[in-house]
Each structure stands twice: as C-alpha cells, then as structure tokens.
VEXZADO-995555 format. One record per residue (C-alpha): y, x, z; residue number from 1. Coordinates in steps of 0.2 Angstrom, whole numbers. Each point is the difference from the previous one (the first is absolute). Example, Ala and Ser with C-alpha at 12.3 -4.5 7.8 and 13.67 -1.06 7.14 Angstrom:
<sites>
SITE      c2      c1      c3   balum
SITE     -22      62      39       1
SITE      17       6      -3       2
</sites>
This chain:
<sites>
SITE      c2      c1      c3   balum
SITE     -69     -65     -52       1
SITE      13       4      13       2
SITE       0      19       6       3
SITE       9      -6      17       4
SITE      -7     -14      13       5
SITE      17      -7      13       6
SITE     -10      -3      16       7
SITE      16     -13      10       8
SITE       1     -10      13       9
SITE       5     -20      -7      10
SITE      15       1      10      11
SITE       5      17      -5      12
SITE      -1      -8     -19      13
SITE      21      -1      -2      14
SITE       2      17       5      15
SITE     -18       7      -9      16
SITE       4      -6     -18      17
SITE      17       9       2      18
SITE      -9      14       2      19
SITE     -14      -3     -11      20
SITE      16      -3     -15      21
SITE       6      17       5      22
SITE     -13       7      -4      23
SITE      -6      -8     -15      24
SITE      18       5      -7      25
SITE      -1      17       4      26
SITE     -17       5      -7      27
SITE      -3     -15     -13      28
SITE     -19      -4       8      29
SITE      -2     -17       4      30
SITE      -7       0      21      31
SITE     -16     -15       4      32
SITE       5     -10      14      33
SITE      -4     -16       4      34
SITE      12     -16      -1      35
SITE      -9     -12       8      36
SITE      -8       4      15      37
SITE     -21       4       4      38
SITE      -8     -18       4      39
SITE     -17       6       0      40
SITE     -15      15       2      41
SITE      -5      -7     -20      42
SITE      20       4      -5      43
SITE      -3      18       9      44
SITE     -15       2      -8      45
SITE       6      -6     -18      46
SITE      18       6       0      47
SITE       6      14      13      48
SITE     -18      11      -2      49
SITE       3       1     -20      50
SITE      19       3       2      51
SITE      -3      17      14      52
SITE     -14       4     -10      53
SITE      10       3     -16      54
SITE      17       5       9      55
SITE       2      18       3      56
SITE      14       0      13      57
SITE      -1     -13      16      58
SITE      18      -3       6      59
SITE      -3      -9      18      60
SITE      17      -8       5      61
SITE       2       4      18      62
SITE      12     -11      11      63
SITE       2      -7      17      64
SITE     -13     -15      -3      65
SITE     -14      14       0      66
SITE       4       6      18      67
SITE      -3     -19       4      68
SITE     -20      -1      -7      69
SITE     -11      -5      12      70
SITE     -15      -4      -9      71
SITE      -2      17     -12      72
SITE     -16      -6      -5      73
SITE       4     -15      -8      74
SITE      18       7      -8      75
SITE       1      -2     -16      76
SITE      13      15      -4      77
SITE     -12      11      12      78
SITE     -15      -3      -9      79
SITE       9       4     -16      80
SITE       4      16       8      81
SITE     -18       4       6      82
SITE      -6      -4     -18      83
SITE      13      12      -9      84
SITE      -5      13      13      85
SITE     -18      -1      -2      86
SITE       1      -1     -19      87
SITE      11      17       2      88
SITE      16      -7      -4      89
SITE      16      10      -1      90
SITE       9     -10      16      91
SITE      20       1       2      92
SITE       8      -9      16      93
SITE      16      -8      -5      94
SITE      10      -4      15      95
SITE      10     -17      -5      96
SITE       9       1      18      97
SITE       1      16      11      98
SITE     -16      -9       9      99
SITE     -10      14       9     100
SITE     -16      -1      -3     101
SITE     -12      -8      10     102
SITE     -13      10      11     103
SITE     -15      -7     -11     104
SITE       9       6     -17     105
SITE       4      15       7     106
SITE     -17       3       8     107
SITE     -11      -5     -18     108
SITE      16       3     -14     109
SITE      12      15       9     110
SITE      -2      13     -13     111
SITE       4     -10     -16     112
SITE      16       3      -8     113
SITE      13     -11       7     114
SITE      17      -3      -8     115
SITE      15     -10      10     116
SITE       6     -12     -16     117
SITE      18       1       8     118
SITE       1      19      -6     119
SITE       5       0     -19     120
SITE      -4      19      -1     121
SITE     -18      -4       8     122
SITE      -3     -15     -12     123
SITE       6      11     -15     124
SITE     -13      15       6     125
SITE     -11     -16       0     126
SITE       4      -4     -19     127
SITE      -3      18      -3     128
SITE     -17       2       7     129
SITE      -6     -20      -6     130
SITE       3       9     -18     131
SITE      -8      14       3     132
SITE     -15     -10       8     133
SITE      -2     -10     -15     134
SITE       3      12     -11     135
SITE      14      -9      -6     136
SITE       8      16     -11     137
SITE      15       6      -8     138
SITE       0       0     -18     139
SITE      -7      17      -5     140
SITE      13      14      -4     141
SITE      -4       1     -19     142
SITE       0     -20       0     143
SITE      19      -1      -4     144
SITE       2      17     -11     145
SITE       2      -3     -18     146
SITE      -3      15     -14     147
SITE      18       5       0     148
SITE       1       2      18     149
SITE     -18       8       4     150
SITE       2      15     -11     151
SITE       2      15      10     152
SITE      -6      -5      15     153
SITE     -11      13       5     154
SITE      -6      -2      20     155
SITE      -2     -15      10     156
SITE       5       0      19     157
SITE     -13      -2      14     158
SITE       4     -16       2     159
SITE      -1      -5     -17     160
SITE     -18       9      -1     161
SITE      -3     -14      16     162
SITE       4     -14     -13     163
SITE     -10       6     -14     164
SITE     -14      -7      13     165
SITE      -3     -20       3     166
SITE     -11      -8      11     167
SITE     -14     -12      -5     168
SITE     -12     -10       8     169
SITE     -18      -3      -6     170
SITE     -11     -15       0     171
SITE      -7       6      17     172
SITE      19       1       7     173
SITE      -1      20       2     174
SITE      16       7      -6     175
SITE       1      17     -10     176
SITE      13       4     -14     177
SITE       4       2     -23     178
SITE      11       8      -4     179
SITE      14      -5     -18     180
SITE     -14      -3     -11     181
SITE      -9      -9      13     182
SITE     -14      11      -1     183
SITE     -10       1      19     184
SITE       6      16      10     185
SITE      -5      -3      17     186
SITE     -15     -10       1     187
SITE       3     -15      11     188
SITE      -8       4      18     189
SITE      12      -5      11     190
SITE       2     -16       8     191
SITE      20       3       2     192
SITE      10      12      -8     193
SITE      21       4      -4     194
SITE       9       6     -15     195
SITE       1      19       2     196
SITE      15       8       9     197
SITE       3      17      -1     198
SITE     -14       4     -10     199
SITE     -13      -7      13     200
SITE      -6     -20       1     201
SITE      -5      -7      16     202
SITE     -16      -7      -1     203
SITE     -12     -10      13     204
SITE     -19      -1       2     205
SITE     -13      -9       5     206
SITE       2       3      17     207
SITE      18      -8      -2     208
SITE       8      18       6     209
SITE      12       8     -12     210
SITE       2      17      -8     211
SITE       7       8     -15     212
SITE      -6       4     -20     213
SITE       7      11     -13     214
SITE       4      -5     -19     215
SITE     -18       8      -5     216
SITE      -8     -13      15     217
SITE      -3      14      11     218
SITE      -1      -5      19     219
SITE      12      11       7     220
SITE       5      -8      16     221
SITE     -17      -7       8     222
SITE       1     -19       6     223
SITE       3      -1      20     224
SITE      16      -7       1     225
SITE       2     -17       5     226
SITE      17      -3     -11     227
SITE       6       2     -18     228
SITE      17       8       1     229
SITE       6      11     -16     230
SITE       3      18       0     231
SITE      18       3       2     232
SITE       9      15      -1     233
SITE     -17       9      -1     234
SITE      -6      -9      16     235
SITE      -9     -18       4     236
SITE      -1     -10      15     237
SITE     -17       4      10     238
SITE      -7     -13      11     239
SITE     -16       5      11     240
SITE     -13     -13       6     241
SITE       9       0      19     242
SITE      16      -8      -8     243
SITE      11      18      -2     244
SITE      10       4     -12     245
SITE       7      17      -9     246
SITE       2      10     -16     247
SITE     -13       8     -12     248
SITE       2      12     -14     249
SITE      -8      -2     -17     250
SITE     -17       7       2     251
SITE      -1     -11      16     252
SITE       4      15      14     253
SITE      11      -9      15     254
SITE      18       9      -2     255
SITE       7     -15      15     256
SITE     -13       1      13     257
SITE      -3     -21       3     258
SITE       9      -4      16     259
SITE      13     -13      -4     260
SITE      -5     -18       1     261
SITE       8      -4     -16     262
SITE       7       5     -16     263
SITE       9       3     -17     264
SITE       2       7     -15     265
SITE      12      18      -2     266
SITE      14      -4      -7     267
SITE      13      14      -4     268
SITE      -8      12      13     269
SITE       0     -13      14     270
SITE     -16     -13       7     271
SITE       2     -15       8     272
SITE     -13       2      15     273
SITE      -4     -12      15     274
SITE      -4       7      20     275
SITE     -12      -7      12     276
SITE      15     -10       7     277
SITE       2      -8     -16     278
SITE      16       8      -3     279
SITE       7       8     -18     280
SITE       7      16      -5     281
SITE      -2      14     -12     282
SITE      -9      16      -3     283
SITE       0      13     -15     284
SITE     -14       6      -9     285
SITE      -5      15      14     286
SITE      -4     -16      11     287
SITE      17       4      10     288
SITE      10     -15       7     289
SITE      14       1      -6     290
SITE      12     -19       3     291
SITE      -9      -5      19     292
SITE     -11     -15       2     293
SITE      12     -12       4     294
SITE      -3     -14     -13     295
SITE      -8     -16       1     296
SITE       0       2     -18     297
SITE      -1      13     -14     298
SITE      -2       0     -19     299
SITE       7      14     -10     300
SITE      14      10      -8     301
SITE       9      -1     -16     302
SITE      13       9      -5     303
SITE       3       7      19     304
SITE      -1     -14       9     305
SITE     -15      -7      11     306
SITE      -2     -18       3     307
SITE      -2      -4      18     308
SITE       0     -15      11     309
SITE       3       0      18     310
SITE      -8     -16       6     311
SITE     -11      -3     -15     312
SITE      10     -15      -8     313
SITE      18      10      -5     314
SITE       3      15     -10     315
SITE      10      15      -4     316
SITE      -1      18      -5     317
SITE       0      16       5     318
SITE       0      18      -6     319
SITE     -10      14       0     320
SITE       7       6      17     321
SITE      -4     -18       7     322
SITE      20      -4       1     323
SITE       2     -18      -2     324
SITE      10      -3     -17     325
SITE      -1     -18      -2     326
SITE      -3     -10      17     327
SITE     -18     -11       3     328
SITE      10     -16      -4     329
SITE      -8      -8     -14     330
SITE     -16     -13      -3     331
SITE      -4       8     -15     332
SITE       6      16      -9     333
SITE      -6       4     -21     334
SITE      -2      19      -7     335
SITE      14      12      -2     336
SITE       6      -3     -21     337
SITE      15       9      -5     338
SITE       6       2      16     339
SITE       0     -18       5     340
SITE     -12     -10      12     341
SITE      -3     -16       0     342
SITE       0      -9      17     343
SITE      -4     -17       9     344
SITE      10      -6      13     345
SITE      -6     -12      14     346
SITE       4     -12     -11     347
SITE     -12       2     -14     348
SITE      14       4     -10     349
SITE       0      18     -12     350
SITE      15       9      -3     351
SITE       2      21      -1     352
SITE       3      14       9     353
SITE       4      18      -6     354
SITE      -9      16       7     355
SITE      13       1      15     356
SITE      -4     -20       7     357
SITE      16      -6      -8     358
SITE      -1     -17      -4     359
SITE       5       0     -24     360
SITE      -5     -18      -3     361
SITE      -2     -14      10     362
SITE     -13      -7      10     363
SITE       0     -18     -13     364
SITE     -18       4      -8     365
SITE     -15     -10       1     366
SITE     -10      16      -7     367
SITE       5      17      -7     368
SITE      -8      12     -10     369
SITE       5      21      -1     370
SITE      12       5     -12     371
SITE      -8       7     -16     372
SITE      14       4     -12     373
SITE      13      -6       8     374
SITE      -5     -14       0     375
SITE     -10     -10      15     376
SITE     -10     -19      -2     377
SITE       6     -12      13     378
SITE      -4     -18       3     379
SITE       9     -14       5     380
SITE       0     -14      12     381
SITE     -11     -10     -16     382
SITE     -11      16       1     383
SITE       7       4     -17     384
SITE       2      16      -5     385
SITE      12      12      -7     386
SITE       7      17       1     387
SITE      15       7       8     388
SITE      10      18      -2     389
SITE       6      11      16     390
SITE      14      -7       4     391
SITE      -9     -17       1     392
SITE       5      -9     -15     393
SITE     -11     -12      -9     394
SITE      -2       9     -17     395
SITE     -16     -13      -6     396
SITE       1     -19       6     397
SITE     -16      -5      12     398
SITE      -8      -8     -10     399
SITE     -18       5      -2     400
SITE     -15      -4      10     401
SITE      -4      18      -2     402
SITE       8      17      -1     403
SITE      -6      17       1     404
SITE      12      15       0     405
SITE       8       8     -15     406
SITE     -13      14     -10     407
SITE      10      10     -14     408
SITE      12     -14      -5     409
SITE     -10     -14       3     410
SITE      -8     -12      13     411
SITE     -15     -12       0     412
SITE       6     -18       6     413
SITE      -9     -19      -1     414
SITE      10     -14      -5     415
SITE      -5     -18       9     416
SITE     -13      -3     -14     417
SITE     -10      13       5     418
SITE       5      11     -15     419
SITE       5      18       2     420
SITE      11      11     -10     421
SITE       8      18       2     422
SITE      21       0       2     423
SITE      13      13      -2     424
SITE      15       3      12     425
SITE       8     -13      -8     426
SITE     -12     -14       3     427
SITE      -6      -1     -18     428
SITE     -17      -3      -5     429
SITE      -8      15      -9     430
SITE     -18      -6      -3     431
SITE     -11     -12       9     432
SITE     -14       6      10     433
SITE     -18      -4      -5     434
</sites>
C-alpha cells in the first residue's frame, strides 16, 4: 500500500513526476499516482477510492490549469480532493507554478498547508514532516551501538527519550506507540499522531483538531487547534478555528496571543510570522516584533541568518537586526552547512555562496546538496551525482543515480542497477547496503 496519494493535473504530469522523484529519493516511500489518466466513474470507484483510502498523505498538485475549471463538479482532481477531505485526509497544496489560488480553492481548501515547490527550504520542511507523518523514523539511538561502545553510557538526552518511542498504526487505522521491545506504551487512540519532540508528541482526534501527549500517553495539551506544528524551543504553533496564528507553551497556555495571519517555527530565538497584509517579519519569544513585516516571504534562521524573499520568487538573508546580508536575488536558496549555502540562479543552475553573499563556487549545477564534512553532493547535467569540496573541486566523479551527504566517513549512493553501497572520501566501496 502507498502511504502518499499525487493528486495532478495531466498536463502538469512533466513537471509532477519531477516532483514526485524528489520525493520519493529523499524519504524512500514509493508516492500512488496514476499514469494513465481516469476514463470512467467504474475506474474511480475501483482504483482512486482504494488508493485515498489506504494513503495517509494527499499531496494535490496545484497549478495554473486549476484556476481555468469550470465544471468543479465533474473535475476529476476536484473530486479527489473532496474524497480525501471527507475521509479526513492529511491535505498539502503543492504549488507547481506560483499560480494563486483560485477563489473556489481558497474558499473550500484555504487553510490546508500549502508549500511553493520552487522553494528548496519549503520542500525540505516538506520531507521533514512527510517522515514524521508516516512515521518514517530514524534508526533508534541504541540501533548502531555495539558492546564496546555502549558501556558507560549512563543518561540518555531528551531527544533520545523521544526516539525510544515509534508510532504504530492498528488494524482500525488509530495510531498510538511501542517502545525498543515493541511492547504497546500508548494505546493506539489517535487518528493522527507525530514522533515526540521535546518530550511531547502531537496528536490528533477524532474531531480532526490537534493537541499534545506525554511519554506516559497523558493528554497534556487538549485538541482545539486546527494544525500539527512541533514544539520548538519549548513553543508550537497555535492555530484557532478563525484562521489566527500564535505561540503556546507546553501545558497548552497561549504565551503569543494569536494575531498573525501566519506562522513558523522559533529558531534561534526568532519566528517567522505573517500580518494581515500578508507581509513577513520576525518576533521574539515575548511576542515583540523584532525584523518589521516587510517580507513577502519568511522561513527561518540558521546560524544567524534569516531567509527572506522580497517578491516571493527570490531570496536572500538577513540578520538578527533585519540588515540585509545576502540580497533577495536567488530562485532557490538551501540551509546554511558549514558556513556555505547553496543557491539557484535564474537559471536553475546551483552553485555556493558564503555567509557574507560572496559567490565560492559557480553557478554550473543542476542540483546541490549542503556540505556535510567537507564535502557536498552535486549533480550534473546527466543528473548524475557526486561530491565536491569548498573550493569546488570535483573530489568523487558524478556518477551515481543517488547520493546522500557524507555521515562519519561514509555516504549511501545507488549505482545505475539500482544497487546501493556505503563509500569513503575516496570513492571506495566499504560495504553494500541491504
């Protein structure tokens, strides 16, 4: 069974199954969508119902065709969308094209999560939360830790307590979690839930409104918010039932009274928030504004620097004073890594670009990953792939269909046979990958 149903337009497919590769490769789940087109109510019936039905995510890939429906009655992605939201669905708009949407959407669908596929740091929140959604976890931290190693380890971190935990799903679909041994922990309840975070897991009920458990499966946080955001520095996103957004603490008290129209996670201190002129800043965790709504877009910071956008298509940074560091100028920008940041031009091309806006390596990429180690995956014209160092030499050939960045020595990569292997630094083979 496919955990994620791709609702597209048919001449949206080139650009859709781009998309749908992407993120097939970056959180190894296989998407549903359908090749060859509806041709009847009996297909509907037989095919589209059993695929939303067993599908836990509904991606709908929102583009400029959509804003040309006439007939929303008789529309076949529409009436995939209404069956997905009357089965209770988790429903993401993927804008393929910058199109607004349409007065119809907006009325029925406004207050699902949309994410602009243009934006790589939106796409990898995206990736993020599609794993956490499908409880597509991390390998446990005891997974990897021999005898030799384990011995004197005496306290585990929060955030290690919040892995002992994993999601399951019952034969009724209700979620609740085991724990190592797989022995029952929380009984499953829940018709959605998320990994824990910070020693809370959020957790949604019947009603489909969200709140918030704790390791023993004690409702902490009761369920009246409308969306599923993790707490983050000790604060979630809060959204109310009249569409406003602010910040709660973790027994549920509103710390950020709810008076933005939108809004992210804290990051180093600093949110991401959204006015009722649709314009982006930044406040602090009193609720203060600190960086002035003046942003048609706003993610947030890493390592002192905030993304921005000034007309929603190009981006830059700025700091924690709202200077301007690195102008709005590029189509796509990646995280800060090791004091490098990979960036788009109006090209498509990737290249990279220190903390300051100086441009290190060349805009001659057809993708770019951060640097991890040193080193940072990059892929060709033949979307093959390899890695490069800081100064931008080629240090491994592209030459992989796959390439993930480097983890203590060694990175996973798939040949053209499908195969997969971990390599050193030095391109050798040190095992193949099961």
């Amino acid at each position: 069974m496919h955990k994620i149903f791709i609702s597209y337009k048919r001449g949206d497919k080139d650009k859709v199954f781009k998309i749908k590769d992407h993120i097939e490769n970056e959180i190894k789940e296989t998407c549903w969508i359908d090749l060859e087109g509806i041709e009847s109510d009996a297909q509907f019936a037989n095919v589209i119902i059993n695929a939303i039905n067993n599908a836990t995510v509904f991606l709908f890939m929102y583009s400029h065709s959509h804003t040309q429906i006439e007939d929303f009655e008789n529309d076949w992605t529409v009436r995939e969308l209404n069956f997905a939201q009357k089965k209770k669905k988790r429903i993401v708009f993927i804008n393929i094209d910058g199109s607004e949407l349409s007065d119809w959407f907006e009325m029925i669908f406004g207050t699902k999560q949309q994410i602009d596929a243009s934006s790589e740091i939106l796409m990898n929140k995206l990736f993020s939360d599609l794993k956490k959604w499908l409880n597509i976890c991390g390998t446990s931290p005891l997974s990897n830790v021999t005898s030799d190693n384990y011995y004197g380890k005496l306290s585990k971190t929060n955030d290690e307590f919040d892995n002992l935990l994993t999601p399951f799903q019952d034969s009724n679909g209700l979620w609740g979690f085991k724990d190592e041994l797989k022995n029952v922990v929380i009984p499953s309840k829940w018709f959605q839930v998320h990994t824990f975070s910070e020693g809370l897991a959020c957790v949604q009920d019947v009603s489909g409104k969200w709140g918030y458990i704790d390791r023993a499966g004690r409702l902490i946080i009761a369920c009246e918010w409308l969306e599923d955001w993790d707490f983050s520095e000790a604060l979630a996103v809060a959204k109310d039932v009249n569409g406003n957004y602010g910040y709660i603490d973790k027994v549920g008290q509103v710390k950020i009274p709810l008076i933005w129209s939108g809004a992210w996670d804290f990051s180093e201190g600093l949110a991401a928030v959204r006015n009722e002129n649709h314009d982006w800043g930044f406040i602090n965790k009193l609720g203060t504004l600190i960086i002035p709504c003046q942003w048609k877009a706003a993610v947030m910071f890493q390592d002192n620097l905030g993304s921005v956008s000034v007309d929603g298509i190009h981006w830059g940074f700025v700091d924690k004073n709202g200077r301007q560091v690195v102008p709005c100028r590029w189509m796509n920008i990646g995280n800060v890594s090791e004091g490098m940041i990979a960036v788009a031009d109006d090209n498509e091309k990737w290249g990279y670009i220190d903390k300051k806006g100086h441009l290190i390596i060349p805009n001659k990429w057809d993708g770019a990953g951060d640097f991890k180690e040193g080193l940072a995956v990059v892929a060709n014209e033949e979307s093959k792939w390899g890695y490069i160092n800081k100064s931008g030499e080629v240090i491994l050939p592209c030459m992989w269909e796959e390439a993930q960045n480097f983890n203590s020595g060694t990175a996973n990569v798939k040949d053209n046979k499908g195969y997969r292997f971990l390599i050193d630094k030095t391109g050798r083979v040190v095992k193949m990958v099961v």
